[in-house]
PDBQT receptor file of N, H, CA, C and O in Angstrom, charges set to zero:
ATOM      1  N   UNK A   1      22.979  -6.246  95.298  1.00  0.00    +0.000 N 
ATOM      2  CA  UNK A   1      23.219  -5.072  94.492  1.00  0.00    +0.000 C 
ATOM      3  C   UNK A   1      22.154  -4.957  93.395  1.00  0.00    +0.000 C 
ATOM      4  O   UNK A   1      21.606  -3.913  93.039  1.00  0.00    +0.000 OA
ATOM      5  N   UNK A   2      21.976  -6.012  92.983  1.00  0.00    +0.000 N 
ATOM      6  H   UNK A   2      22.422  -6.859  93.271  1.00  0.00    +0.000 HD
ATOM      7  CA  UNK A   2      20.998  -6.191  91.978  1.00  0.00    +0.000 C 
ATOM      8  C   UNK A   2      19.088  -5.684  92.355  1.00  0.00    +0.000 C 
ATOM      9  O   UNK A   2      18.344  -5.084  91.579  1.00  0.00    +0.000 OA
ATOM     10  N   UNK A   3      18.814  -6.092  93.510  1.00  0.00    +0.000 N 
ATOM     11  H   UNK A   3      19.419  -6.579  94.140  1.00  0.00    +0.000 HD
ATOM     12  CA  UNK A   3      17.793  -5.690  93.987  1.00  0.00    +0.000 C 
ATOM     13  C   UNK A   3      17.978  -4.183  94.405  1.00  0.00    +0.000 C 
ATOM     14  O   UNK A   3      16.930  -3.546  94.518  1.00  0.00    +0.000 OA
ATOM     15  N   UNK A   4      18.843  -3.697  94.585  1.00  0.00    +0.000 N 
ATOM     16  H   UNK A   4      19.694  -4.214  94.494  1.00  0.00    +0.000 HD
ATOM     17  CA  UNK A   4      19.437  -2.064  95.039  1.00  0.00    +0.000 C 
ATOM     18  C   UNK A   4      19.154  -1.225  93.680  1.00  0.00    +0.000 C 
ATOM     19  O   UNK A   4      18.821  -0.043  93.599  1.00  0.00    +0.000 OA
ATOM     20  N   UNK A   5      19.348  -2.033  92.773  1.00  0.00    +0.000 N 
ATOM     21  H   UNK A   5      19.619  -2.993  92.839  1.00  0.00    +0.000 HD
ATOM     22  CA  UNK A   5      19.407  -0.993  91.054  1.00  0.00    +0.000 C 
ATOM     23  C   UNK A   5      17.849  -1.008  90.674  1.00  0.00    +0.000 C 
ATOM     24  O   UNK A   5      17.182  -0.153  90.092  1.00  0.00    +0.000 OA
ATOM     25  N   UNK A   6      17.399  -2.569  91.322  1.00  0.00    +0.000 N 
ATOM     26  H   UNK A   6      17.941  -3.263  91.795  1.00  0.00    +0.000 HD
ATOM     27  CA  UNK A   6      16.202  -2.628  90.442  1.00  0.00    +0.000 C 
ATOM     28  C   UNK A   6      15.006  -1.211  91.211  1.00  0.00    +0.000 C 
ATOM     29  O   UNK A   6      14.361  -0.415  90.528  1.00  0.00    +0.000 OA
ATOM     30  N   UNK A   7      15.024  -1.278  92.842  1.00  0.00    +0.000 N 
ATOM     31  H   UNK A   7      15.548  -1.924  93.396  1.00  0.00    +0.000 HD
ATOM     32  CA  UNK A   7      14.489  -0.524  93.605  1.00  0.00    +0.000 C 
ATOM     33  C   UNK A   7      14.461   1.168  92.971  1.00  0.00    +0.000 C 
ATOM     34  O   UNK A   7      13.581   2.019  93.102  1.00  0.00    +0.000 OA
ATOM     35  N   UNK A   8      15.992   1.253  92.143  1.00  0.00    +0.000 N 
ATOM     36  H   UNK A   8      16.707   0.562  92.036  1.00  0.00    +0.000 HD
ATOM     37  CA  UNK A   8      16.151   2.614  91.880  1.00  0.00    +0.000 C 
ATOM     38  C   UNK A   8      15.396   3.018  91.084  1.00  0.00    +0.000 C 
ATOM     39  O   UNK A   8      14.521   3.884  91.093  1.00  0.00    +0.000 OA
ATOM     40  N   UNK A   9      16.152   1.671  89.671  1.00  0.00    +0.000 N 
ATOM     41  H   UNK A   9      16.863   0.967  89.663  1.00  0.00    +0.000 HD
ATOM     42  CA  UNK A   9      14.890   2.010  88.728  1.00  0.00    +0.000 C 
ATOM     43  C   UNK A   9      13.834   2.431  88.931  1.00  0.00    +0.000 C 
ATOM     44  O   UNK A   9      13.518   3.567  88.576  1.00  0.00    +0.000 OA
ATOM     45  N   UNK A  10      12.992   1.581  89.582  1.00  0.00    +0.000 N 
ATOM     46  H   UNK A  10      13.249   0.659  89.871  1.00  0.00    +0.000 HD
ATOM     47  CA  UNK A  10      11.391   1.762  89.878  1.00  0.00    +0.000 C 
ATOM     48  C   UNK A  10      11.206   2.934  90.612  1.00  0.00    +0.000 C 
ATOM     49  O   UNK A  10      10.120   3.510  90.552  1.00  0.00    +0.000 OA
ATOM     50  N   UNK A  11      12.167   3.387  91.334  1.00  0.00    +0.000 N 
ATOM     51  H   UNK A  11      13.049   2.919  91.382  1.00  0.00    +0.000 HD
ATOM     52  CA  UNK A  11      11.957   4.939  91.588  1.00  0.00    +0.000 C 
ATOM     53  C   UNK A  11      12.021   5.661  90.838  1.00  0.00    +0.000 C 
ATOM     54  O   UNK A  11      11.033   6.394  90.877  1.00  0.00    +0.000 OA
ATOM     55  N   UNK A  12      12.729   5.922  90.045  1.00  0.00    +0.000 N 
ATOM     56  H   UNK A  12      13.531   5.326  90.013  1.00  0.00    +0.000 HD
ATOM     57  CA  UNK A  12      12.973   7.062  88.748  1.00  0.00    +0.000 C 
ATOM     58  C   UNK A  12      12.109   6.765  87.720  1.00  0.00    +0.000 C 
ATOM     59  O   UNK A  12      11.641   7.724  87.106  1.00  0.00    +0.000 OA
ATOM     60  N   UNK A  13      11.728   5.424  87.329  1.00  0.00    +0.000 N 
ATOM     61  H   UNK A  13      12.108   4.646  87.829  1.00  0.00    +0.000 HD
ATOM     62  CA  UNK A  13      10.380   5.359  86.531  1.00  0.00    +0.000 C 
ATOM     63  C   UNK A  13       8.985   6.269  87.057  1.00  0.00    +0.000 C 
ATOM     64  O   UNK A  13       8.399   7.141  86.416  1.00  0.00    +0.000 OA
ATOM     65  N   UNK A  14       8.631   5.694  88.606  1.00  0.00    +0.000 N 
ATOM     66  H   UNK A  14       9.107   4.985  89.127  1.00  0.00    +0.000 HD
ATOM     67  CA  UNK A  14       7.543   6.444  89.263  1.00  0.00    +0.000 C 
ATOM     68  C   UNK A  14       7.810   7.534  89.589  1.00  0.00    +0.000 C 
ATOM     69  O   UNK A  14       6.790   8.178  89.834  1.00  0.00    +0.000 OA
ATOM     70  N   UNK A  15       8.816   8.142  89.733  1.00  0.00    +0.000 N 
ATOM     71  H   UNK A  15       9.644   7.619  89.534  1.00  0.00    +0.000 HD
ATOM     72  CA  UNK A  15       8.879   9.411  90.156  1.00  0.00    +0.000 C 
ATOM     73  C   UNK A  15       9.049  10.822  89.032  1.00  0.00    +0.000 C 
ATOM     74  O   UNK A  15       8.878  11.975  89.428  1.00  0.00    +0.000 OA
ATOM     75  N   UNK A  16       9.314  10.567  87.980  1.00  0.00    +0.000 N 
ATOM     76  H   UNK A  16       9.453   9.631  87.659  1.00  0.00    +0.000 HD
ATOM     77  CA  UNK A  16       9.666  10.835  86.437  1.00  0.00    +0.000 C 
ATOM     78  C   UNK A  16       8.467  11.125  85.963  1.00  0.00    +0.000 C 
ATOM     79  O   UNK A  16       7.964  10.089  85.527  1.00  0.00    +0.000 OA
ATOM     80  N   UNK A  17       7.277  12.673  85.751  1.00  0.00    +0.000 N 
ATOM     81  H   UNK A  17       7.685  13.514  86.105  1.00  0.00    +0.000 HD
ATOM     82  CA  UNK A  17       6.452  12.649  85.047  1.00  0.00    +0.000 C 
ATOM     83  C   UNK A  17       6.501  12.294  83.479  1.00  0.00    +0.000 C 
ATOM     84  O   UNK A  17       5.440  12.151  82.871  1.00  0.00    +0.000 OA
ATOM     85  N   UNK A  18       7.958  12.126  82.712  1.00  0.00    +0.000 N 
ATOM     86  H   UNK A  18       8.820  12.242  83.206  1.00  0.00    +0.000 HD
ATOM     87  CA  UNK A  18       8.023  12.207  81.653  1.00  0.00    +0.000 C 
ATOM     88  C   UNK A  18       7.168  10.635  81.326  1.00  0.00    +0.000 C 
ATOM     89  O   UNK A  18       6.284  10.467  80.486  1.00  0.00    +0.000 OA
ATOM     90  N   UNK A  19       7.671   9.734  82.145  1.00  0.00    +0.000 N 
ATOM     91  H   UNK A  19       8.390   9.870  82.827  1.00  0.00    +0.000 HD
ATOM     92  CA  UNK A  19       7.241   8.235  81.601  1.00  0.00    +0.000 C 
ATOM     93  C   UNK A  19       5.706   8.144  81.731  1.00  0.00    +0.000 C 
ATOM     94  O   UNK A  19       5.056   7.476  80.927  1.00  0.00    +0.000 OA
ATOM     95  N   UNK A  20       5.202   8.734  82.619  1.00  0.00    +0.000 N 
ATOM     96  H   UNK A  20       5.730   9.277  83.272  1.00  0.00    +0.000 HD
ATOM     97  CA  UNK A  20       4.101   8.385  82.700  1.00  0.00    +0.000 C 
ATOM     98  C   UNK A  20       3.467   7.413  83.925  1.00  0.00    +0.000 C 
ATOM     99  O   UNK A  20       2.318   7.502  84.357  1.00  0.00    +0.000 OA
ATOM    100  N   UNK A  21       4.543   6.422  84.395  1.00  0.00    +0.000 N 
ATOM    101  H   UNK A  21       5.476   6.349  84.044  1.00  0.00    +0.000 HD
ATOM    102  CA  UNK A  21       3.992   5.284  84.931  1.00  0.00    +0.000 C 
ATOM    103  C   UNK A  21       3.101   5.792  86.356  1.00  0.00    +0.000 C 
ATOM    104  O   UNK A  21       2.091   5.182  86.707  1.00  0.00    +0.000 OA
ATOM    105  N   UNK A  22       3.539   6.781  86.976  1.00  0.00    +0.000 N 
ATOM    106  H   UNK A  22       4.359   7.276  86.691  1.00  0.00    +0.000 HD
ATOM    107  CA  UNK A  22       2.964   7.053  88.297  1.00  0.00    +0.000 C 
ATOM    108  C   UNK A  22       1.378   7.215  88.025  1.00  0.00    +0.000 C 
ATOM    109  O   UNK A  22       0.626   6.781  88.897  1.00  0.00    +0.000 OA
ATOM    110  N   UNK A  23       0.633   8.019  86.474  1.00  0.00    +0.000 N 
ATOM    111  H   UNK A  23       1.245   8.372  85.766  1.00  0.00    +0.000 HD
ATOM    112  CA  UNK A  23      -0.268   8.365  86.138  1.00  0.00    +0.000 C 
ATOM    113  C   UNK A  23      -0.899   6.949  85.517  1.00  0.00    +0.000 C 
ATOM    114  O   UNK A  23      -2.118   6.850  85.376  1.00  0.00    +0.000 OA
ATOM    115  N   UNK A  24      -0.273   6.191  85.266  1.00  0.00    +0.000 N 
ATOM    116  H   UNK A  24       0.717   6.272  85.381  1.00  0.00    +0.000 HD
ATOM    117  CA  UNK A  24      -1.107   4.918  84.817  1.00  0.00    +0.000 C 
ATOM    118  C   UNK A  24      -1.389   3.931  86.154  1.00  0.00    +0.000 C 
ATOM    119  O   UNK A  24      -2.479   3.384  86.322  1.00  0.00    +0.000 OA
ATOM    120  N   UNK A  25      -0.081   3.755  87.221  1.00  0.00    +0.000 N 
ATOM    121  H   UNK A  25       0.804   4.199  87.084  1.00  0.00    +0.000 HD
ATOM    122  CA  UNK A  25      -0.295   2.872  88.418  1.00  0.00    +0.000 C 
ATOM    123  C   UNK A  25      -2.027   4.254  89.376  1.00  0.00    +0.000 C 
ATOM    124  O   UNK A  25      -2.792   3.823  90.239  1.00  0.00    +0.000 OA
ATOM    125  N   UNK A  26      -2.087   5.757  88.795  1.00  0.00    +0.000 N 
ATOM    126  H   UNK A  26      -1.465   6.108  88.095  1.00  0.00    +0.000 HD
ATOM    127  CA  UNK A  26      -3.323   6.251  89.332  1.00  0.00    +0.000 C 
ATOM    128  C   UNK A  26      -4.792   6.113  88.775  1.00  0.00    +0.000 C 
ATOM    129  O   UNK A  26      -5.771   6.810  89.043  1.00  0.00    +0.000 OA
ATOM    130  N   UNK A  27      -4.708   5.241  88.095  1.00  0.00    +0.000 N 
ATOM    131  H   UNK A  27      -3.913   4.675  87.878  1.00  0.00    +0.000 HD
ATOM    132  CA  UNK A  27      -5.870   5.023  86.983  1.00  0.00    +0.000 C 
ATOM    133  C   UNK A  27      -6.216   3.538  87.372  1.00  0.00    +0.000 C 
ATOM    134  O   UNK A  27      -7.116   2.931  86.790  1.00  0.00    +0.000 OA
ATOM    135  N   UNK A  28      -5.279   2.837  88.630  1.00  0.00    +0.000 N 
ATOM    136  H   UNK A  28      -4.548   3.330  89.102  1.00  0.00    +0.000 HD
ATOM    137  CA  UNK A  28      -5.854   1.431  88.874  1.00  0.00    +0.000 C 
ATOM    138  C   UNK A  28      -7.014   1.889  89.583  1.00  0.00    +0.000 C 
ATOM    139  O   UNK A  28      -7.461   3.032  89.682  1.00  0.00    +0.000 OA
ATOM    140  N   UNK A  29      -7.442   0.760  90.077  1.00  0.00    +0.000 N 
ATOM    141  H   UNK A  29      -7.079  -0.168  89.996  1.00  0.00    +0.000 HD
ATOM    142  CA  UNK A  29      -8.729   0.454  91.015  1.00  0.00    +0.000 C 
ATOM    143  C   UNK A  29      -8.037   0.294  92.481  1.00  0.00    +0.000 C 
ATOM    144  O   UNK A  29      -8.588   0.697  93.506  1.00  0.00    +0.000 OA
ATOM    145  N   UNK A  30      -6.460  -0.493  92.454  1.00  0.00    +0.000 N 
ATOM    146  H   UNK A  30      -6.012  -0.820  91.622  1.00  0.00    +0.000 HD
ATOM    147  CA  UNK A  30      -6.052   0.006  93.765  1.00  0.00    +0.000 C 
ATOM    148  C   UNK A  30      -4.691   0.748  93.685  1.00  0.00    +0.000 C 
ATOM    149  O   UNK A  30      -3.714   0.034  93.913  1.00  0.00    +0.000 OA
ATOM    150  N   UNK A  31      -4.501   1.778  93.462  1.00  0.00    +0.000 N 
ATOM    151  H   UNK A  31      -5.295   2.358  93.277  1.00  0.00    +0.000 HD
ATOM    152  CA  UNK A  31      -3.074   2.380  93.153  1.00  0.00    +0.000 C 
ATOM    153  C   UNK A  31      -2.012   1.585  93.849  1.00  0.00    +0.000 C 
ATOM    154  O   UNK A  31      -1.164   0.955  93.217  1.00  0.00    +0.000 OA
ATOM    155  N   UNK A  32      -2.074   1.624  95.310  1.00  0.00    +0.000 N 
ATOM    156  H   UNK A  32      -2.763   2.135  95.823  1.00  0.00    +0.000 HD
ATOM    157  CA  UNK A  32      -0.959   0.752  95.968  1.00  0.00    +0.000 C 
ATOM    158  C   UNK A  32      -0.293  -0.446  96.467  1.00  0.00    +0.000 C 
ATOM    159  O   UNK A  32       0.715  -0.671  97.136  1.00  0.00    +0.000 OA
ATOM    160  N   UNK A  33      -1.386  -1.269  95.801  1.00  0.00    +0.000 N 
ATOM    161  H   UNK A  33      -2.205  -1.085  95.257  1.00  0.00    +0.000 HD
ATOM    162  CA  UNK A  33      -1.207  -2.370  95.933  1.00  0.00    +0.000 C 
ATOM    163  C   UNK A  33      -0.556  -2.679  94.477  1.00  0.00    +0.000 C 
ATOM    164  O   UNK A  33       0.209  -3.610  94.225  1.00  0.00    +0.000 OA
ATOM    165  N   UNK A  34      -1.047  -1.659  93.546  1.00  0.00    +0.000 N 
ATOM    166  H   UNK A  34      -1.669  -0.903  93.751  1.00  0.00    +0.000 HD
ATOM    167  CA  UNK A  34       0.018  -1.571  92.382  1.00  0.00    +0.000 C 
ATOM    168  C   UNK A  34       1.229  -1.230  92.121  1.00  0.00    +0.000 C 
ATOM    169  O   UNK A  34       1.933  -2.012  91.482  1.00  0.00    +0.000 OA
ATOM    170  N   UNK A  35       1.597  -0.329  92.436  1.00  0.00    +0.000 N 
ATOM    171  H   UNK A  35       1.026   0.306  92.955  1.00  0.00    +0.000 HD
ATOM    172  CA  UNK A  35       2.588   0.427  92.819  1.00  0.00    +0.000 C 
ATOM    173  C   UNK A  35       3.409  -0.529  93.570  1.00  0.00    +0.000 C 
ATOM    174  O   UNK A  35       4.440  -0.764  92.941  1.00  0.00    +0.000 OA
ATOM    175  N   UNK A  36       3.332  -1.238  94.803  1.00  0.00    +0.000 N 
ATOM    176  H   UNK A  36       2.494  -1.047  95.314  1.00  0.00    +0.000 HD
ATOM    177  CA  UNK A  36       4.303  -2.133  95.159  1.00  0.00    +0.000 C 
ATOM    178  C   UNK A  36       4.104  -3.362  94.547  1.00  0.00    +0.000 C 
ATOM    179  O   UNK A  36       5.068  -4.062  94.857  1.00  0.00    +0.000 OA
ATOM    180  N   UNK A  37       3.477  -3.867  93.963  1.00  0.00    +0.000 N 
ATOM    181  H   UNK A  37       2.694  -3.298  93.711  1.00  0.00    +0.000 HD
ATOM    182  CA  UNK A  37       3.881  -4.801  92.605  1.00  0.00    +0.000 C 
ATOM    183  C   UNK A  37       4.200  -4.373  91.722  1.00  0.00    +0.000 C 
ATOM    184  O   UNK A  37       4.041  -5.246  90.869  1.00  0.00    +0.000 OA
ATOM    185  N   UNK A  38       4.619  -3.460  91.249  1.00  0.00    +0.000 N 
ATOM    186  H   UNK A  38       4.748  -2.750  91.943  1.00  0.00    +0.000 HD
ATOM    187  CA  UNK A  38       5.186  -2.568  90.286  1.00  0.00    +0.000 C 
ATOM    188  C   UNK A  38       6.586  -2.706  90.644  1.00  0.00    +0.000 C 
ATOM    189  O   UNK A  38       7.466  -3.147  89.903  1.00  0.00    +0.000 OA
ATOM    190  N   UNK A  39       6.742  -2.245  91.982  1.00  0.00    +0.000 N 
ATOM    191  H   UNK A  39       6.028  -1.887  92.583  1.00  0.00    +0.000 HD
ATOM    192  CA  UNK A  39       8.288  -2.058  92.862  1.00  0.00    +0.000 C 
ATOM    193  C   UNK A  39       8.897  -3.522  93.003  1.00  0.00    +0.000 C 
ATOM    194  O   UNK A  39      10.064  -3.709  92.658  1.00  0.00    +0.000 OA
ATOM    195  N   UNK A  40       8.294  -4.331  93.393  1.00  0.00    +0.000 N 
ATOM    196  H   UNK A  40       7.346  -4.179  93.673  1.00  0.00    +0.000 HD
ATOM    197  CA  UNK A  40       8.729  -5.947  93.751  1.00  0.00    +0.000 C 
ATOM    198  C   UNK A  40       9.269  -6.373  93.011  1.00  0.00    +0.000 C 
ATOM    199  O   UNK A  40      10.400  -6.821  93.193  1.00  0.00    +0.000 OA
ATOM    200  N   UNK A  41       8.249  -6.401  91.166  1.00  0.00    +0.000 N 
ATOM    201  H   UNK A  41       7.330  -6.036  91.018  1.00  0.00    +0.000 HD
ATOM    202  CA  UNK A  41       8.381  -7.024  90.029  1.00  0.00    +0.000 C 
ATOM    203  C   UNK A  41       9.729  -6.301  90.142  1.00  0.00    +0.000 C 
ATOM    204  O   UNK A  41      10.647  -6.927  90.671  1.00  0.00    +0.000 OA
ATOM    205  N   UNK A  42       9.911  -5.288  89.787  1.00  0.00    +0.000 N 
ATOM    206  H   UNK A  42       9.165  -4.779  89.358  1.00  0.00    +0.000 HD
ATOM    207  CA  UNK A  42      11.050  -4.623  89.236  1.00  0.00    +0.000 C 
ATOM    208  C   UNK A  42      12.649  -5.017  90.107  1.00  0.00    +0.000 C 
ATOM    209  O   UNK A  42      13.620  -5.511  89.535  1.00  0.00    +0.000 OA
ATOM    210  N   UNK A  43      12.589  -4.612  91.754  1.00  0.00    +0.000 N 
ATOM    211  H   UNK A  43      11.800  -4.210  92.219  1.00  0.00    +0.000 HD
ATOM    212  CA  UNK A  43      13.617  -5.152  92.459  1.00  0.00    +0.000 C 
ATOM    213  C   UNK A  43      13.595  -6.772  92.079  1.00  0.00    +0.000 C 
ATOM    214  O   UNK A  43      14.792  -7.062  92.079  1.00  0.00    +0.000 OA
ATOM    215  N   UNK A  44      12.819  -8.017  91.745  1.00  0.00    +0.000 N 
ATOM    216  H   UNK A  44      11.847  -7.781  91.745  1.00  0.00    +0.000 HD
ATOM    217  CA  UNK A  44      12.931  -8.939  91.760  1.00  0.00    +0.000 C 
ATOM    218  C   UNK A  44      13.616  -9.258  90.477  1.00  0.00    +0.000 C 
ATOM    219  O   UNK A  44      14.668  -9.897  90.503  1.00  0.00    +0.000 OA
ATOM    220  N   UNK A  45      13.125  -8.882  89.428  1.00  0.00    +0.000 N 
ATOM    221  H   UNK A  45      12.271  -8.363  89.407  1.00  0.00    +0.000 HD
ATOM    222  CA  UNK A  45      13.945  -8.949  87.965  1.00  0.00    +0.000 C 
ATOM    223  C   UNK A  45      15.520  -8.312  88.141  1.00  0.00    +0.000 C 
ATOM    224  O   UNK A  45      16.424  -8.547  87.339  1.00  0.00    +0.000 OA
ATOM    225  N   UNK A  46      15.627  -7.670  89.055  1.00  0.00    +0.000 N 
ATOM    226  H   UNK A  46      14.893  -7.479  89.707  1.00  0.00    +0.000 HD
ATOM    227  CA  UNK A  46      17.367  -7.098  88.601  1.00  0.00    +0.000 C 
ATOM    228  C   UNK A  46      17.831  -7.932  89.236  1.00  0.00    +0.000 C 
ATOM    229  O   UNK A  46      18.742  -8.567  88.706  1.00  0.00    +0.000 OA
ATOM    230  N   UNK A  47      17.419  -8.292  90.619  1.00  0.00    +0.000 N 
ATOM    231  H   UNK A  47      16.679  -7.776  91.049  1.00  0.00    +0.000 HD
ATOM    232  CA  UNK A  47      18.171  -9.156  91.546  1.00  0.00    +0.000 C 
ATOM    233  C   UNK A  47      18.381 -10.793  90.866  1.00  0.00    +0.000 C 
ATOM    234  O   UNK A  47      19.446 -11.336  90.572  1.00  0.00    +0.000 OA
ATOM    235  N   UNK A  48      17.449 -11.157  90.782  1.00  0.00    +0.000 N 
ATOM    236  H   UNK A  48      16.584 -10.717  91.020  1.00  0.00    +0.000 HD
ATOM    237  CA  UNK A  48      17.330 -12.269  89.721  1.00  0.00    +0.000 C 
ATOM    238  C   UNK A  48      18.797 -12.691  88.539  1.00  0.00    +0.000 C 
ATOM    239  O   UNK A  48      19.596 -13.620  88.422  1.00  0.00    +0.000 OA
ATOM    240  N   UNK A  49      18.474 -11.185  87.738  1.00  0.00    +0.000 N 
ATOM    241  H   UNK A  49      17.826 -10.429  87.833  1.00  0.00    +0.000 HD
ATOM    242  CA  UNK A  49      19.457 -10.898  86.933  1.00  0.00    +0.000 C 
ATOM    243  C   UNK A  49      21.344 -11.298  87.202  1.00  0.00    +0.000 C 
ATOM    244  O   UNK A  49      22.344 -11.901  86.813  1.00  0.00    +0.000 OA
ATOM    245  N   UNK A  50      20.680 -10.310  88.264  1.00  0.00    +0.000 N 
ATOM    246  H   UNK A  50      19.868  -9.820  88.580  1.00  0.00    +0.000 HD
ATOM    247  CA  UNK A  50      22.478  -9.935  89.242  1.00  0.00    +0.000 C 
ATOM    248  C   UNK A  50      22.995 -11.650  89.385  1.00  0.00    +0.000 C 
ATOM    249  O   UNK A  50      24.024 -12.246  89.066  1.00  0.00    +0.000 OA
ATOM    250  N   UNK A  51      21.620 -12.082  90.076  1.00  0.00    +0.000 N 
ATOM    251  H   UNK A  51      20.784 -11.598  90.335  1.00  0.00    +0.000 HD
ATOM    252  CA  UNK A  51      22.402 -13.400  90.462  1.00  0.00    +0.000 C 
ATOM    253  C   UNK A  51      22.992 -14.236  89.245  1.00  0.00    +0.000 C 
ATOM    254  O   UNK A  51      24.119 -14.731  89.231  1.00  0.00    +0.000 OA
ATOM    255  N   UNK A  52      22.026 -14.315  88.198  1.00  0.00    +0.000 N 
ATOM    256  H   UNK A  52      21.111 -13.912  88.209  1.00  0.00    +0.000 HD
ATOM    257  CA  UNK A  52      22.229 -15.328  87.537  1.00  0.00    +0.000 C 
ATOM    258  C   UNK A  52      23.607 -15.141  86.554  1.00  0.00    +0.000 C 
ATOM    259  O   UNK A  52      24.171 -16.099  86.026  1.00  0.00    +0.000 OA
ATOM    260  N   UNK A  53      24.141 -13.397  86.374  1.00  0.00    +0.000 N 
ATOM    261  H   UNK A  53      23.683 -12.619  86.803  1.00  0.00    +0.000 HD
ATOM    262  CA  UNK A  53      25.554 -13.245  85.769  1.00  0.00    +0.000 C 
ATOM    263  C   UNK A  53      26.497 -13.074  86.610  1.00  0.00    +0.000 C 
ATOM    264  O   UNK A  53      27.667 -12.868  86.286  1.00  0.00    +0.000 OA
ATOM    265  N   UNK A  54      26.007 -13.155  87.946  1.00  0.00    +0.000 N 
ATOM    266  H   UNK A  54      25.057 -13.323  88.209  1.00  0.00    +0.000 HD
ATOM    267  CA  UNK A  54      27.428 -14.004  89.058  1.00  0.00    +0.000 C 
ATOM    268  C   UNK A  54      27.286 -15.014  88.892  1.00  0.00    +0.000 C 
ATOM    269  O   UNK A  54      28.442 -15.437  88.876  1.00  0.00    +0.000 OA
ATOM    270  N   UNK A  55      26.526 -15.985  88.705  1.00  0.00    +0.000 N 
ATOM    271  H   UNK A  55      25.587 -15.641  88.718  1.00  0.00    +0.000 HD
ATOM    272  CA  UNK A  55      26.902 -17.431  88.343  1.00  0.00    +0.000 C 
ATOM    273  C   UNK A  55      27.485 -17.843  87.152  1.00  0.00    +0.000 C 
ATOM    274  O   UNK A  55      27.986 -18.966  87.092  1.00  0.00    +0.000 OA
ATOM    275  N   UNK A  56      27.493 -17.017  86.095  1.00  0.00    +0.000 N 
ATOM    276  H   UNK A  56      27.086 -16.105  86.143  1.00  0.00    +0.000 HD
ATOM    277  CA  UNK A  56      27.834 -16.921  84.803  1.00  0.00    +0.000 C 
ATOM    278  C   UNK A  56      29.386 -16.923  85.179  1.00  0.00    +0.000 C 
ATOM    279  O   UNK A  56      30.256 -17.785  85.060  1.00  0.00    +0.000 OA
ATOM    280  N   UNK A  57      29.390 -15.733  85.637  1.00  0.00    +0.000 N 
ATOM    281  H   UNK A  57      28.683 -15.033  85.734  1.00  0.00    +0.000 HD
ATOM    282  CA  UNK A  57      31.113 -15.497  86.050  1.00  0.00    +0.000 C 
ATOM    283  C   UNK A  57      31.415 -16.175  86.572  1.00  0.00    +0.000 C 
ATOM    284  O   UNK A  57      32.394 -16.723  86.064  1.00  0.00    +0.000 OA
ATOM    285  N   UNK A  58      30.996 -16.748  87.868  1.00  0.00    +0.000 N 
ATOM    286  H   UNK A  58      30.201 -16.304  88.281  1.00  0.00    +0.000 HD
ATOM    287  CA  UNK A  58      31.487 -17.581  88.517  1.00  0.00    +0.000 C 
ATOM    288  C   UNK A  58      32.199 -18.870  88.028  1.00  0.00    +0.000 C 
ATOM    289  O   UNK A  58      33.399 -19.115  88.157  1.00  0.00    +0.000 OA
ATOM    290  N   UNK A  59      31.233 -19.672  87.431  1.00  0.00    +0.000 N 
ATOM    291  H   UNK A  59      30.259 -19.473  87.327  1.00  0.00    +0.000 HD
ATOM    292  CA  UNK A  59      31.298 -20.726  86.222  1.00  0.00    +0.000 C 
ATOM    293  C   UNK A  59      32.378 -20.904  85.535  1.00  0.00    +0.000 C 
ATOM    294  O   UNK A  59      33.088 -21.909  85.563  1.00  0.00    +0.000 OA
ATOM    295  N   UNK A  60      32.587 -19.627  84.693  1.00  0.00    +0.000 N 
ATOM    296  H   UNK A  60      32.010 -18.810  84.671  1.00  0.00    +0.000 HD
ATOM    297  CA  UNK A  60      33.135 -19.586  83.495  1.00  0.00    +0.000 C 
ATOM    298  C   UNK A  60      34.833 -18.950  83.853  1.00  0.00    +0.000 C 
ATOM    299  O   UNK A  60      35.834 -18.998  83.138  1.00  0.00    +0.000 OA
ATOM    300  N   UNK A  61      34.679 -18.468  85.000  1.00  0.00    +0.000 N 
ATOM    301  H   UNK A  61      33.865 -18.430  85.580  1.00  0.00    +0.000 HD
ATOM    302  CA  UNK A  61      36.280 -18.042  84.906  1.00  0.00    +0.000 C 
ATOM    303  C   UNK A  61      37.091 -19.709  85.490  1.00  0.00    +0.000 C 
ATOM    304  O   UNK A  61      36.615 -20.664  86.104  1.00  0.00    +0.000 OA
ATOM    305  N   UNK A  62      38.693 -19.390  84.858  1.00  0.00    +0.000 N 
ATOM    306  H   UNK A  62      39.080 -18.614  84.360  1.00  0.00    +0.000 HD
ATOM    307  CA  UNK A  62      39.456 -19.816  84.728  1.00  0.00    +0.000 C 
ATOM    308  C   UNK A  62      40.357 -19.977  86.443  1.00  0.00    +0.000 C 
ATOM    309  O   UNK A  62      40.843 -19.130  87.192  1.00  0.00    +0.000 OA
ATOM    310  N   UNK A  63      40.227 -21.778  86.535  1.00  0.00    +0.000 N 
ATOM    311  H   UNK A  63      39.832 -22.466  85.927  1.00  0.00    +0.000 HD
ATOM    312  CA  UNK A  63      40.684 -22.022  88.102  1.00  0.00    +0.000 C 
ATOM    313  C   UNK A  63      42.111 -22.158  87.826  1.00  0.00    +0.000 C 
ATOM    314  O   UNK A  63      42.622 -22.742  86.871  1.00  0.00    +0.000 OA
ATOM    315  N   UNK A  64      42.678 -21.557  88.765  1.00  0.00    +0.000 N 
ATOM    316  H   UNK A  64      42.263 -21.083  89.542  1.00  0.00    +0.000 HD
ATOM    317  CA  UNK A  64      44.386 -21.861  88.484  1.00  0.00    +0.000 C 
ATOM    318  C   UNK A  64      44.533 -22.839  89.680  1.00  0.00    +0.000 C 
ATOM    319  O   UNK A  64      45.622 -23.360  89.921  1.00  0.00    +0.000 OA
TER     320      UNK A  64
């Protein structure tokens, strides 16, 4: 799920003229090889995320 939000993000960032990012990943030397390190970084940080506060929960709740 976590990699599902992060993917979105990075769509609505790049796709969003307001932010800018699509016009800065066009100013590389290789746009698309940026652009999907742009996308990776981003799905990899949420997923990351996701996991590590299911383990949180996991952990911390109460075994009957």
């Amino acid at each position: 799920m976590g990699v599902a939000l992060g993917l979105t993000f990075a769509l609505i960032l790049t796709l969003t003229p307001a932010f800018g990012v699509s016009a800065l990943i066009a100013l590389g030397s290789n746009p698309h090889d940026i652009l999907l390190t742009f996308v990776g970084t981003c799905a990899l940080m949420f997923g990351v995320g996701a996991a590590l506060t299911g383990l949180v929960f996991k952990l911390t709740e109460d075994m009957p």
